[in-house]
GUMARVEX-110443 format. One record per residue: residue number from 0; residue in three letters; x, y, z of N, C-alpha, C, O, CB in turn. Coordinates in pm, whole numbers, plus 32768, in hexadecimal, padded with zeros to 4 digits. Each point is the difference from the previous one (the first is absolute). Glycine has a CB too. Example, Ala and Ser with C-alpha at 12.3 -4.5 7.8 and 13.67 -1.06 7.14 Angstrom:
// residues 2
+-----+------+------+------+------+------+------+------+------+------+------+------+------+------+------+------+------+
| seq | type |  n_x |  n_y |  n_z | ca_x | ca_y | ca_z |  c_x |  c_y |  c_z |  o_x |  o_y |  o_z | cb_x | cb_y | cb_z |
+-----+------+------+------+------+------+------+------+------+------+------+------+------+------+------+------+------+
|   0 |  ALA | 8527 | 7DC7 | 830C | 7FA7 | 8077 | 8000 | 805A | 8078 | 8000 | 8068 | 7FFE | 8042 | 7EDB | 7F8D | 803B |
|   1 |  SER | 809A | 80DE | 7F3B | 8052 | 8077 | 8006 | 7FB3 | 806D | 8049 | 8033 | 806F | 8011 | 8043 | 7F52 | 7F18 |
+-----+------+------+------+------+------+------+------+------+------+------+------+------+------+------+------+------+
//
This chain:
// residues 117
+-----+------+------+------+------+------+------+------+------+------+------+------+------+------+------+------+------+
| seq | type |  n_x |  n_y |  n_z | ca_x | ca_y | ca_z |  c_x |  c_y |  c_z |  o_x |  o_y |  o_z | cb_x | cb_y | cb_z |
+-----+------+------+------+------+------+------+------+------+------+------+------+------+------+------+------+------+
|   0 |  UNK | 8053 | 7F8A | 8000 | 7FAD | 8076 | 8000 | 8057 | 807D | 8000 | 8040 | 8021 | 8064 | 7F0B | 7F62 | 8014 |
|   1 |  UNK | 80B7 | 80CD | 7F01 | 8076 | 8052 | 7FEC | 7FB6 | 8063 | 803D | 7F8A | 7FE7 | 7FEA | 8102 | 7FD1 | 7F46 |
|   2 |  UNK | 7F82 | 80BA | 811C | 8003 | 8078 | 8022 | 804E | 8090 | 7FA6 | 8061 | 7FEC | 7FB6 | 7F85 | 7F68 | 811C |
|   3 |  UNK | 7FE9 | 8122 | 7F41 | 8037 | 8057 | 8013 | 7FE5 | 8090 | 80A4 | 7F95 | 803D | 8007 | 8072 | 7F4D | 7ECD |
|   4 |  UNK | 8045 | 8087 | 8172 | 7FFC | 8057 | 8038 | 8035 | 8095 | 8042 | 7FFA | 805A | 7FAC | 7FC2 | 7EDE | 802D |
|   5 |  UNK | 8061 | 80E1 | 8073 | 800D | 8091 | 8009 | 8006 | 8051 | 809F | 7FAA | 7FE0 | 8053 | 7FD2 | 8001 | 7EBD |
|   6 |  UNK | 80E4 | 807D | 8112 | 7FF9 | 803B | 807C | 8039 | 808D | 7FFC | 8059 | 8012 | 7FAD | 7FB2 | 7F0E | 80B9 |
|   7 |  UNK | 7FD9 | 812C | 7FD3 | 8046 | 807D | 8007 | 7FFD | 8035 | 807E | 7FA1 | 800E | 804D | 8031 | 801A | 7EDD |
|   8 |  UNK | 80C6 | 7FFB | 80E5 | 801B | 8043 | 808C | 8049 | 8061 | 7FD7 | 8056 | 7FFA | 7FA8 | 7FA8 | 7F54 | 80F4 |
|   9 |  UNK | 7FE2 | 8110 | 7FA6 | 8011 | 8080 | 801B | 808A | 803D | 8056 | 7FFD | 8027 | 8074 | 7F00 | 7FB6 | 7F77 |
|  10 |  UNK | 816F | 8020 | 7FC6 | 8092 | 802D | 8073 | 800D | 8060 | 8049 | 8028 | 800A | 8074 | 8044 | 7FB2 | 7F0F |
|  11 |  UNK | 7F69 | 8096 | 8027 | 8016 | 8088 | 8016 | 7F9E | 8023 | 80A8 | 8027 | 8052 | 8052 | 7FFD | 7FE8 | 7E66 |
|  12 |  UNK | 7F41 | 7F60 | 815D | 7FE7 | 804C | 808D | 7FF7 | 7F53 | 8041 | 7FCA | 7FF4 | 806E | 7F8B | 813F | 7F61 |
|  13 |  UNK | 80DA | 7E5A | 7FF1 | 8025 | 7F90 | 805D | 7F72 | 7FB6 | 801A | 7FD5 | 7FBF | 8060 | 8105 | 80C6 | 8019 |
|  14 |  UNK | 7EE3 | 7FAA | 7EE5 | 7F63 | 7FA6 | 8018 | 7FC6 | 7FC8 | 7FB3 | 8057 | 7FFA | 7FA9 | 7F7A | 8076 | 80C7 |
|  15 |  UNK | 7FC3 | 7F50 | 7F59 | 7FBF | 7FA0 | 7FA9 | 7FEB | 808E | 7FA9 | 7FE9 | 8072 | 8029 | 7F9A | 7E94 | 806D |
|  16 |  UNK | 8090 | 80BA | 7EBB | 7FB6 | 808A | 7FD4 | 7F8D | 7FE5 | 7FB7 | 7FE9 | 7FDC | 7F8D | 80E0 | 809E | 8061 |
|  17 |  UNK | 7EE0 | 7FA7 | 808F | 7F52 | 801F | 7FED | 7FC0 | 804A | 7F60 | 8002 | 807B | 7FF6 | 8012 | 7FC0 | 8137 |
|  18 |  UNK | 7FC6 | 7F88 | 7E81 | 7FBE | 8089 | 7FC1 | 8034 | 7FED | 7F84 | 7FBE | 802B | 7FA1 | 8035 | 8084 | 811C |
|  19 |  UNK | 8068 | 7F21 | 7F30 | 8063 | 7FFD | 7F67 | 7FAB | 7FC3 | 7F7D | 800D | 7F87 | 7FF4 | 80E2 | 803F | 80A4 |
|  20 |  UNK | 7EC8 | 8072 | 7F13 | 8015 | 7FFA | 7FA2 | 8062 | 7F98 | 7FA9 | 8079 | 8017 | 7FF4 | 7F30 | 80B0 | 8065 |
|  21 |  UNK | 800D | 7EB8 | 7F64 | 805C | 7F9B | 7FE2 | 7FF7 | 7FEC | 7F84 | 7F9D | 7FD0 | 8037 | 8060 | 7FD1 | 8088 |
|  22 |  UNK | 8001 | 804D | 7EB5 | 7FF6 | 7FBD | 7FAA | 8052 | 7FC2 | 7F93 | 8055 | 8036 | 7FBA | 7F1C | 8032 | 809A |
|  23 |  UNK | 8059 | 7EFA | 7FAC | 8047 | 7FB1 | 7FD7 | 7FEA | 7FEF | 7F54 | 7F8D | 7FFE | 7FD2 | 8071 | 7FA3 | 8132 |
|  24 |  UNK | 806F | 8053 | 7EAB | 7FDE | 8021 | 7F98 | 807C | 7F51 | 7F87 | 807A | 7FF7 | 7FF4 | 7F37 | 818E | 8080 |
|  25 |  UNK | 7FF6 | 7E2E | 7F5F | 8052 | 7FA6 | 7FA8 | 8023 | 803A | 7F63 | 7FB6 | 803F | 7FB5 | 7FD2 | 7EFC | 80DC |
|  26 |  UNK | 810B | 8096 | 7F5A | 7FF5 | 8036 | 7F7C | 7FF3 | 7FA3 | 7F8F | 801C | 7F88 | 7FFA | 805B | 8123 | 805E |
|  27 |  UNK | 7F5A | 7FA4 | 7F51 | 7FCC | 7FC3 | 7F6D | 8053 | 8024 | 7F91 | 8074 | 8020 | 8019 | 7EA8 | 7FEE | 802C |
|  28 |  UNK | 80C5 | 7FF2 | 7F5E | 804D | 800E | 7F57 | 7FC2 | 808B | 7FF7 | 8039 | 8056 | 7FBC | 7FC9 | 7E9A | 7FAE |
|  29 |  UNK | 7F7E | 812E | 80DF | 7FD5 | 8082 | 8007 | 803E | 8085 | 8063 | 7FE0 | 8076 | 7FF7 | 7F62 | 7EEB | 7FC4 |
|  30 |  UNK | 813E | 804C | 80C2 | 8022 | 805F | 807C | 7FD5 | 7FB4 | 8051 | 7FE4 | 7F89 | 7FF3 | 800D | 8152 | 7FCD |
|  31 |  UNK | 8007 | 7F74 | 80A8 | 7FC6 | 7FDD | 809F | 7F65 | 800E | 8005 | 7FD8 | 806D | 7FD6 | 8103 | 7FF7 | 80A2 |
|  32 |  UNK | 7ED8 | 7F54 | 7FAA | 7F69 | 800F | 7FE9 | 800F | 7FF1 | 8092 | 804A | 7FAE | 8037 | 7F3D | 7FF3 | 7ECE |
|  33 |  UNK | 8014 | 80D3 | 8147 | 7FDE | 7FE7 | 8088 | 7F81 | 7F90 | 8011 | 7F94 | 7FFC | 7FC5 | 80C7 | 8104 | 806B |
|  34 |  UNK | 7FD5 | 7EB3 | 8029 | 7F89 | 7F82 | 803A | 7FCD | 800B | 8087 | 7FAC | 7FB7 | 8034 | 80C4 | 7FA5 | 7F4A |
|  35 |  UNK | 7FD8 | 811C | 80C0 | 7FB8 | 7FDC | 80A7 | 803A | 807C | 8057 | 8074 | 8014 | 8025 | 7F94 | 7EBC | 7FDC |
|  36 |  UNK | 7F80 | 817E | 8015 | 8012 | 8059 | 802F | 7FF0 | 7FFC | 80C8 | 7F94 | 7FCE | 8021 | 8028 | 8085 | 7EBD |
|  37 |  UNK | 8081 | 7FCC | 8176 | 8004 | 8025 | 8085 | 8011 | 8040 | 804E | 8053 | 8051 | 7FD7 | 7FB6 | 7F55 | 8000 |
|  38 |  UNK | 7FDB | 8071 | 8090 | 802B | 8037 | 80A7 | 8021 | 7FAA | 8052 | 7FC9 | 7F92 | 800C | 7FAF | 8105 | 7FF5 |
|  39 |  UNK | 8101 | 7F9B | 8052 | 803C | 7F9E | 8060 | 7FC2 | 8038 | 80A9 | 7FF1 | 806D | 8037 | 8111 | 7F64 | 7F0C |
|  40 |  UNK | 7EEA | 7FB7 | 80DE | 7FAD | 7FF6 | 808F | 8081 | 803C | 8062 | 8074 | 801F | 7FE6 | 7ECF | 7EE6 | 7FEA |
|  41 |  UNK | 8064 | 80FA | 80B8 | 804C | 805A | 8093 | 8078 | 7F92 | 7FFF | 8070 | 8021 | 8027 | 7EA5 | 8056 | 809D |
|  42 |  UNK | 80D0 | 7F08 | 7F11 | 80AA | 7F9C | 8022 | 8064 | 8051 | 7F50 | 8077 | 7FE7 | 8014 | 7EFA | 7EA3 | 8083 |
|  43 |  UNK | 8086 | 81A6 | 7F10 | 803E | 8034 | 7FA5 | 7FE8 | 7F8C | 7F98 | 805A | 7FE9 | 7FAF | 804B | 80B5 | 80E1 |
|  44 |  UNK | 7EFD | 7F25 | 7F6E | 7FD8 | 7F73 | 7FA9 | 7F87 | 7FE7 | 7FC0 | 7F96 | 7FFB | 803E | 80E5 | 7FAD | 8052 |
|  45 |  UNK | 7F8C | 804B | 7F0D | 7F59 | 7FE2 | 7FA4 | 7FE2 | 7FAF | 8043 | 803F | 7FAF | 8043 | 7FC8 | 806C | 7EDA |
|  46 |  UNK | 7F5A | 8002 | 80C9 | 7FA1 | 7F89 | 8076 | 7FFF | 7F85 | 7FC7 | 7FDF | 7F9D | 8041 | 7F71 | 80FD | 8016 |
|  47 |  UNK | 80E2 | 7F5D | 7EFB | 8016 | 7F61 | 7FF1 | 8062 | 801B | 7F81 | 8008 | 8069 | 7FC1 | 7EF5 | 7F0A | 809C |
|  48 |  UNK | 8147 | 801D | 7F8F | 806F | 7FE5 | 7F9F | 7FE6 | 8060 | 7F70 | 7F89 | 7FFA | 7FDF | 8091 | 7EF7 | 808F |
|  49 |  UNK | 802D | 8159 | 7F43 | 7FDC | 802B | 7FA1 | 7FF5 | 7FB6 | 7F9B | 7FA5 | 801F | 7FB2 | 809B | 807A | 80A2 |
|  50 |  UNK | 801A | 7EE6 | 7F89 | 7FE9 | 7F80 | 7FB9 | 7FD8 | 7FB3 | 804A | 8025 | 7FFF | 8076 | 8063 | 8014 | 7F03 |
|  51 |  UNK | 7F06 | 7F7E | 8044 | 803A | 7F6C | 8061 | 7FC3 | 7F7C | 7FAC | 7F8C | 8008 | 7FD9 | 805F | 8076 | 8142 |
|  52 |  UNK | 805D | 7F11 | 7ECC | 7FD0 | 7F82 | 7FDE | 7FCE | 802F | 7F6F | 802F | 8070 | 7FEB | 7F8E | 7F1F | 8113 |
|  53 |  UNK | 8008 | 804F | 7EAF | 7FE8 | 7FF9 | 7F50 | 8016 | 8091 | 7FDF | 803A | 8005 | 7F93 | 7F01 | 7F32 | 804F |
|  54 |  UNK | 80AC | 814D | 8054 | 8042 | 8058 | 7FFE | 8097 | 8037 | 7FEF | 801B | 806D | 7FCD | 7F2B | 7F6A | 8084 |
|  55 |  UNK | 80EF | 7FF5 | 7FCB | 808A | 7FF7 | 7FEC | 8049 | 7FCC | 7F7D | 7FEF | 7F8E | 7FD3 | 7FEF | 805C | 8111 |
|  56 |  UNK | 8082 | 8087 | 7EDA | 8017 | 7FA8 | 7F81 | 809F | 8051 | 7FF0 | 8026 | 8075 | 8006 | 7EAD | 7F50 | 7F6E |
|  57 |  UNK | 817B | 7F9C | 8072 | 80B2 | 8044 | 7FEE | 8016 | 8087 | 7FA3 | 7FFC | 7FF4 | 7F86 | 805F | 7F05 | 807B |
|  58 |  UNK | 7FB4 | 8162 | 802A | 8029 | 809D | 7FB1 | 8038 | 803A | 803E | 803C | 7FCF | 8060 | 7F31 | 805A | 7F39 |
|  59 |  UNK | 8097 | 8063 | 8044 | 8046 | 8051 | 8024 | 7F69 | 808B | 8039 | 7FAC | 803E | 7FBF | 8166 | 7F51 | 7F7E |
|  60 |  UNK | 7F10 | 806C | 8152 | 7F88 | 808C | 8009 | 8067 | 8043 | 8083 | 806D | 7FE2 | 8030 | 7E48 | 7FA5 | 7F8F |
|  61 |  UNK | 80C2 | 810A | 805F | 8043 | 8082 | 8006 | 7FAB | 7FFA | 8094 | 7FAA | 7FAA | 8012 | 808F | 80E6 | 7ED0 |
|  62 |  UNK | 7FE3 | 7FC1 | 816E | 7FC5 | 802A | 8089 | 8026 | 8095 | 8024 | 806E | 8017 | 8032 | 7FA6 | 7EF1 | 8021 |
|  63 |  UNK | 7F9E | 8151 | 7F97 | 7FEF | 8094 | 8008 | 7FA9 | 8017 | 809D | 7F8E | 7FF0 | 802B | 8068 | 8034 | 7EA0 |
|  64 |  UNK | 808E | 800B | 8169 | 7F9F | 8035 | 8085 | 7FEC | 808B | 803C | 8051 | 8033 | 804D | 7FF1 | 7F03 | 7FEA |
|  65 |  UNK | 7F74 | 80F1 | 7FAF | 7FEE | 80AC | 8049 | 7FF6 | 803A | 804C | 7FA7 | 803B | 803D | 802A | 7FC9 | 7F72 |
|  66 |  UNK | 80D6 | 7FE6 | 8056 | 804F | 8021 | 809A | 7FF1 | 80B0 | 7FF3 | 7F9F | 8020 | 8045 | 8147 | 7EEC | 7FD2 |
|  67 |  UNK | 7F5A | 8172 | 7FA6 | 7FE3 | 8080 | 800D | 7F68 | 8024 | 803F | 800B | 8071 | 802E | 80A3 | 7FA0 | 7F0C |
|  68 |  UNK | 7EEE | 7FCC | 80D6 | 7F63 | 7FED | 7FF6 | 7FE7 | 7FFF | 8095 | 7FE7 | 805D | 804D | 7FF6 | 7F0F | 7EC9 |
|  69 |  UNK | 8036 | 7FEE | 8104 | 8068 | 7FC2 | 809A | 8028 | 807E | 8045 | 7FBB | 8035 | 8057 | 80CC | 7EEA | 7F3C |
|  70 |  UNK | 7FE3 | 810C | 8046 | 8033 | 805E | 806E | 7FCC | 8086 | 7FF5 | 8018 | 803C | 806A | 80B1 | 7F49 | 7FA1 |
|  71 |  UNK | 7EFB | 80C3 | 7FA3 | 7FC3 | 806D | 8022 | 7F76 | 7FE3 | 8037 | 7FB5 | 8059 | 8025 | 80D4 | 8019 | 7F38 |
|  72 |  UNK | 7F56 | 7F02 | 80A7 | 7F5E | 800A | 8061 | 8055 | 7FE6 | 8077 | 7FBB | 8010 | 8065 | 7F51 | 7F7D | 7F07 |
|  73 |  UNK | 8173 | 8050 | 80B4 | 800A | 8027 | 8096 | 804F | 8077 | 8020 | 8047 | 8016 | 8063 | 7FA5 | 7F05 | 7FCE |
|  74 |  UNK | 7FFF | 8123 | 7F79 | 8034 | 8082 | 8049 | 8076 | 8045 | 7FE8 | 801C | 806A | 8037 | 7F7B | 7F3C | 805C |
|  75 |  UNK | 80D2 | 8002 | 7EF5 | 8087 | 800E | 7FF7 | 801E | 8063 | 7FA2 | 7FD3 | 7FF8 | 7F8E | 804D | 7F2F | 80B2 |
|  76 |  UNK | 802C | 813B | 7FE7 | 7FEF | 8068 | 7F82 | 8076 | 7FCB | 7F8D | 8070 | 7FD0 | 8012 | 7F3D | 811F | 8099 |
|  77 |  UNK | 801D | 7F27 | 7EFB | 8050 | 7FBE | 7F7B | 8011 | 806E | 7F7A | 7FAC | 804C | 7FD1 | 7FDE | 7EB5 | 8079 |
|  78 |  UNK | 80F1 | 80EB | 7F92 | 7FCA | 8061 | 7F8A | 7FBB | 7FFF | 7F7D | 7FE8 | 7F99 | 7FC1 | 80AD | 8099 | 809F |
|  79 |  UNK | 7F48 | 8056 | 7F76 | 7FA9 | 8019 | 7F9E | 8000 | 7F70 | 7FB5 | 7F97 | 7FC3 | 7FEB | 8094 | 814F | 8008 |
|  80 |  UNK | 8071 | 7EB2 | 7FDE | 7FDD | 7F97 | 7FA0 | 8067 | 7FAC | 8067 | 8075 | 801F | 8012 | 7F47 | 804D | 7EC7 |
|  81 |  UNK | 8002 | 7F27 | 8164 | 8043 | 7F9D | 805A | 804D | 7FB6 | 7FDC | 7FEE | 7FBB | 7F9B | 7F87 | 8048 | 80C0 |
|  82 |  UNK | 80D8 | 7FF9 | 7FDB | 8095 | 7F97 | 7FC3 | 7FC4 | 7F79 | 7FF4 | 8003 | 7FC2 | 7F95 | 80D7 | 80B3 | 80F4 |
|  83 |  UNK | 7EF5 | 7F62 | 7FD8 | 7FD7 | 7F72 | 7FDC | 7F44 | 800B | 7FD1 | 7FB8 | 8004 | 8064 | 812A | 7F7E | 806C |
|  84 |  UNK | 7EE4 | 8080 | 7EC6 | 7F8B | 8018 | 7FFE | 7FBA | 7F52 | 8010 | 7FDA | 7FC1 | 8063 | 804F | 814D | 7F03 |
|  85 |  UNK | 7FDE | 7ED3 | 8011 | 7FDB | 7F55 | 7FF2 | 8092 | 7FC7 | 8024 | 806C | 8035 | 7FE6 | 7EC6 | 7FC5 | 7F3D |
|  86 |  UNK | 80B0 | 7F6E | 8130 | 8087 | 7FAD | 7FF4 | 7FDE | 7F8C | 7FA3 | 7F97 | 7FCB | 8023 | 80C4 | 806D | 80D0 |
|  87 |  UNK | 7FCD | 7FA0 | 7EC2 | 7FEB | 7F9B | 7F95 | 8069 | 7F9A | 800D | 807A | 8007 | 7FF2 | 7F20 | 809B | 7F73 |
|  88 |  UNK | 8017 | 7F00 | 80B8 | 806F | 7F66 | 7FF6 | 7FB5 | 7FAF | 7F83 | 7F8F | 7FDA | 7FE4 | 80B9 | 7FF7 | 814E |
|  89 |  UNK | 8038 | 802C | 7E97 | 7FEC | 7F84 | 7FAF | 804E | 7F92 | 8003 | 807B | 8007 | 7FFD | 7F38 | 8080 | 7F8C |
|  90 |  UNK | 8006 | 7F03 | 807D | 8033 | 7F4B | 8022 | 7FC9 | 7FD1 | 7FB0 | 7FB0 | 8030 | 7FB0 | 8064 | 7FA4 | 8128 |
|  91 |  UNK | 801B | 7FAC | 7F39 | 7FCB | 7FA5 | 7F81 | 7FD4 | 7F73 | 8066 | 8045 | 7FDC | 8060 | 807F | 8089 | 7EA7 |
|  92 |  UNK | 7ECC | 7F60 | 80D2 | 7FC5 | 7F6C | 8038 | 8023 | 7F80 | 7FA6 | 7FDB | 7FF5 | 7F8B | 7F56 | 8090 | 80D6 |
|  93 |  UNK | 811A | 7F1F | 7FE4 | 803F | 7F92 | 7F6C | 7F9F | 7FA2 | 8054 | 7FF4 | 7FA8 | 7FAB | 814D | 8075 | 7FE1 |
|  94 |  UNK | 7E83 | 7FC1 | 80C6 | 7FB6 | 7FA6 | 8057 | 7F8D | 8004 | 8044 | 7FF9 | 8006 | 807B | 80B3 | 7FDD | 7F8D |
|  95 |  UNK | 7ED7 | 801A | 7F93 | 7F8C | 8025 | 8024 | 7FC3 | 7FA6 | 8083 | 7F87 | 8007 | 8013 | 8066 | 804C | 7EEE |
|  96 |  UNK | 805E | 7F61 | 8152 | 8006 | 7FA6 | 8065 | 8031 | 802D | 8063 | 7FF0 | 7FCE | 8070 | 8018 | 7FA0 | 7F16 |
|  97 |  UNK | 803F | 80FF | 8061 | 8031 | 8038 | 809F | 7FD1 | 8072 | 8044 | 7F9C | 8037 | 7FD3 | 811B | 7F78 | 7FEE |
|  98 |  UNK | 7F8B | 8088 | 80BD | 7FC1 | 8065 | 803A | 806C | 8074 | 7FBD | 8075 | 7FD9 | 7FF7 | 7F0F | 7FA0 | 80FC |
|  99 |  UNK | 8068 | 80E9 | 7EEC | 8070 | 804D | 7FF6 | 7F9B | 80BC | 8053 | 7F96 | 803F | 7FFF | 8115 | 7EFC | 7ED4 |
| 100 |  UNK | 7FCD | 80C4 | 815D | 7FDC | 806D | 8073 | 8069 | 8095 | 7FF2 | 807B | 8005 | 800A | 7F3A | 7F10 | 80AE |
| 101 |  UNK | 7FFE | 8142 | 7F34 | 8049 | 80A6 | 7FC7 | 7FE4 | 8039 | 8080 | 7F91 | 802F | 8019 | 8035 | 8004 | 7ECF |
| 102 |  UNK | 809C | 7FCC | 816E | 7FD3 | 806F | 805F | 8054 | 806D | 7FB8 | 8052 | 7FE9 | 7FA7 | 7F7F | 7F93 | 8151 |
| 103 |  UNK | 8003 | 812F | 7F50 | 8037 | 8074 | 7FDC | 800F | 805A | 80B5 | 7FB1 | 800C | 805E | 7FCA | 7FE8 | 7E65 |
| 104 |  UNK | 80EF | 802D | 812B | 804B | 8027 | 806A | 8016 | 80A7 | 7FCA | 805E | 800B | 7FB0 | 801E | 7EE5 | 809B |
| 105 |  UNK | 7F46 | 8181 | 7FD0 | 7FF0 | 807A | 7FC9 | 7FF3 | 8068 | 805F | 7FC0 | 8001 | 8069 | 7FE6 | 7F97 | 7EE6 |
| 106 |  UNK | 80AA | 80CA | 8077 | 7FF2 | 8085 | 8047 | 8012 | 806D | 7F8D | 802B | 7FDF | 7F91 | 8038 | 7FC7 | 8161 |
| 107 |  UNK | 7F7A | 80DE | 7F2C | 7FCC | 8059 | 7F96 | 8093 | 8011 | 7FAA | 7FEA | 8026 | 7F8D | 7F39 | 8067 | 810D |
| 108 |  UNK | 8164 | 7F62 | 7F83 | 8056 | 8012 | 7FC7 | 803B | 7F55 | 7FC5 | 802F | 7FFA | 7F8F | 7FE6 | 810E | 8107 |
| 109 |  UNK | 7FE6 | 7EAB | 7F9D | 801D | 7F6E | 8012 | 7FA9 | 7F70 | 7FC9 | 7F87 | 7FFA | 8017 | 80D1 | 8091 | 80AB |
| 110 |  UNK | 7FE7 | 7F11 | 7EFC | 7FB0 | 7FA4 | 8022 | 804B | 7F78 | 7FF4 | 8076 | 8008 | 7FDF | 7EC8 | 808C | 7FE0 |
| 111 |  UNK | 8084 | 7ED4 | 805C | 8048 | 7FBF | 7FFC | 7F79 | 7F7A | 7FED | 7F95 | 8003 | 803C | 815E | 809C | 804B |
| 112 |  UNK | 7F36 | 7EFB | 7F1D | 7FBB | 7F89 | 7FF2 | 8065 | 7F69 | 800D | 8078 | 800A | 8019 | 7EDA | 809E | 7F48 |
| 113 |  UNK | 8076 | 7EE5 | 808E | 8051 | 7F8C | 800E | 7FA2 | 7F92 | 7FE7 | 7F98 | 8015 | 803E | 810C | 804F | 8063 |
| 114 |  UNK | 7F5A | 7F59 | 7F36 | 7FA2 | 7F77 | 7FFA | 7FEA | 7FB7 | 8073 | 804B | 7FAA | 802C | 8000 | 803A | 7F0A |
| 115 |  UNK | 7F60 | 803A | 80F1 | 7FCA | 7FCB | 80CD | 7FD7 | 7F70 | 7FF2 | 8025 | 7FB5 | 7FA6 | 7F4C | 8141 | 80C4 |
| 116 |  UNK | 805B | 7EF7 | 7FD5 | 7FB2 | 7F66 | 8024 | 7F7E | 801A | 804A | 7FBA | 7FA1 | 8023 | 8128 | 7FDA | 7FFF |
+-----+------+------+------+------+------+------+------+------+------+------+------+------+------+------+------+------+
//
């Protein structure tokens, strides 16, 4: 039962990041076609897998999260045009059988991903 999932924490104030704006996007011969749009819950986590089981198919897709957005609803002053606006990861799935897990580790200047479990 292959999965895809997802987390975001927040460095910069040391917390789940609530609120983020997620979307997951596979690419085609046409680009990146978005398939699944979200918000991440008070733990910094979609309330369920963004892929999972016949859903899942070996490619290459994109994860756009709207981190600039994020930090000015809490309060962070940022400028006119924010250094970090969207963070975009792109990975690739060779194993529609596994779990593969994107956390994002972000702050308004910063960010950092890794293939989790």
């Amino acid at each position: 039962m292959g999965r895809l999932t997802t987390h975001v924490l927040d460095t910069a104030n040391g917390t789940p990041g609530e609120g983020i704006e997620i979307t997951l996007f596979r690419q085609t011969s046409d680009g990146f076609i978005p398939i699944v749009r979200t918000l991440t819950n008070q733990d910094g986590r979609t309330d369920s897998p963004l892929l999972e089981d016949a859903n899942i198919e070996p490619g290459k897709y994109q994860l756009q999260f709207n981190t600039a957005q994020y930090f000015i609803n809490r309060g962070t002053s940022l400028d006119d045009i924010p250094f970090l606006d969207d963070v975009v990861i792109r990975f690739g799935i060779s194993d529609r059988h596994a779990h593969y897990h994107v956390p994002l580790l972000v702050s308004p200047y910063s960010f950092s991903t890794y293939r989790g479990s």
